[in-house]
C-alpha positions, 0 to 999 in steps of 0.5 A: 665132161666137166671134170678139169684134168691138171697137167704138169708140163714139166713132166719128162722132157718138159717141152711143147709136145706135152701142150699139144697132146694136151690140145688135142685130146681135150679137143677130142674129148671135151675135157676141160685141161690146166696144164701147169709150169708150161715148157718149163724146162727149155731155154726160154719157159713158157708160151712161144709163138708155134705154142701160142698158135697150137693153143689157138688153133685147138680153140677154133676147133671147138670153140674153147674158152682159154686162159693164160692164152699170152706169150710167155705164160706158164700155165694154161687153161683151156676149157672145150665148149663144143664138139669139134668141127670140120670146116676151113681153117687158117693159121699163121704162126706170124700173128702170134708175136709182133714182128712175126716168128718162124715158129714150126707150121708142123708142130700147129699141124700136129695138134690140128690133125687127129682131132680133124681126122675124127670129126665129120666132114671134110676139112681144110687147113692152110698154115703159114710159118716155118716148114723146114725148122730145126728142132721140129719135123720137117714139111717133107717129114710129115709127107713122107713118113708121119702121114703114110703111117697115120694112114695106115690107121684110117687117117684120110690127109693130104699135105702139100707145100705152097713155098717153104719157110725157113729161120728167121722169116718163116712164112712157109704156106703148107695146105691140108685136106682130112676126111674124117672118119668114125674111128682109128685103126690099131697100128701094128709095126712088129717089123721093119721089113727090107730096106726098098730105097734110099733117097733125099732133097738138098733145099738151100734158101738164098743161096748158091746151087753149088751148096745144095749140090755139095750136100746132095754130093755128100749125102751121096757118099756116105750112104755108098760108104754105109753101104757097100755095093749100093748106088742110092740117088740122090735129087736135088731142089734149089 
């Protein structure tokens, strides 16, 4: 498919989420892309480093020529060459700008995932940066929930955590496993269904237990207000 479809990545939030669908569509399909005012309405326009990886990672998978591949840029060609491949892969969102970034290892994942999921044969991805970012899901998030749901489409991945990153460092290490499969499955959620548990993790990085217990305790608290009769537990991680 030769044909370039324009993108204008300003359109509705104006954020990142636009490129990474972008990617990993034009992955699956092999449609060349030009996505145009990149993140054009956030704080600081333009390619960051999590974005810079997401781009390059997408271009692993298929072998993609790429222009406006630099930091900052706002706009971005990125033309398909192959179909995508299973294989081993590594990332680390740190290359991306010199003297490293904490930029979001979920959000590289994100863009990595679905189009692995389709390709045949079993992959491998180890990605380094920030798991546990603001303004981004969370490792546990894309465990827990994400995965699960994806699961229930036919997505065969598996996620664990080497050692978390936080802001500013980052070097967070997550490794992901995916059997691809020939196609998806529809998703049907009509309904929510019974509430089965509560539960939660207090993660604190350099610092004193009696913080991640004080948050625990008052998880604790406001779900029992929230709900009352409850006991929900509560877990604790340091």
């Amino acid at each position: 498919m030769t044909d370039k479809l324009i993108i204008d990545g300003s359109y509705g939030e104006g954020g990142g989420q636009i490129l990474r669908s972008s990617l990993s569509l034009a992955a699956i399909t092999g449609r060349p892309v030009c996505i145009e005012n990149l993140r054009a309405n956030r704080r600081k326009p333009g390619l960051a480093a999590q974005h810079l990886t997401s781009v390059r990672a997408a271009a692993m998978l298929c072998d993609a020529d790429m222009h406006g591949a630099e930091l900052g840029s706002r706009i971005l060609q990125f033309i398909p060459r192959k179909p995508v491949r299973a294989g081993d892969y590594f990332l680390d969102v740190a290359e991306a700008r010199e003297g490293g970034s904490a930029g979001s290892a979920m959000l590289v994942l994100q863009t990595l995932l679905t189009p692995l999921a389709l390709a045949a044969g079993v992959s491998t991805v180890t990605l380094r940066g920030g798991t546990h970012i603001d303004m981004s899901p969370s490792f546990d998030y894309v465990r827990d929930v994400w995965l699960p749901t994806l699961a229930r489409m036919g997505v065969k991945a598996e996620l664990s955590l080497v050692r978390s990153g936080w802001y500013p460092i980052g070097q967070g290490e997550v490794k992901l496993r995916i059997t691809g499969t020939e196609k998806l499955l529809p998703l049907h959620l009509q309904h929510r269904g019974p509430l089965l548990a509560v539960t939660g993790r207090a993660l604190v990085a350099k610092l004193p237990p009696h913080i991640g217990e004080r948050m625990a305790f008052r998880a604790r608290d406001v779900l029992e207000q929230s709900r009352p009769g409850s006991r929900p537990t509560s877990r604790r991680s340091f």
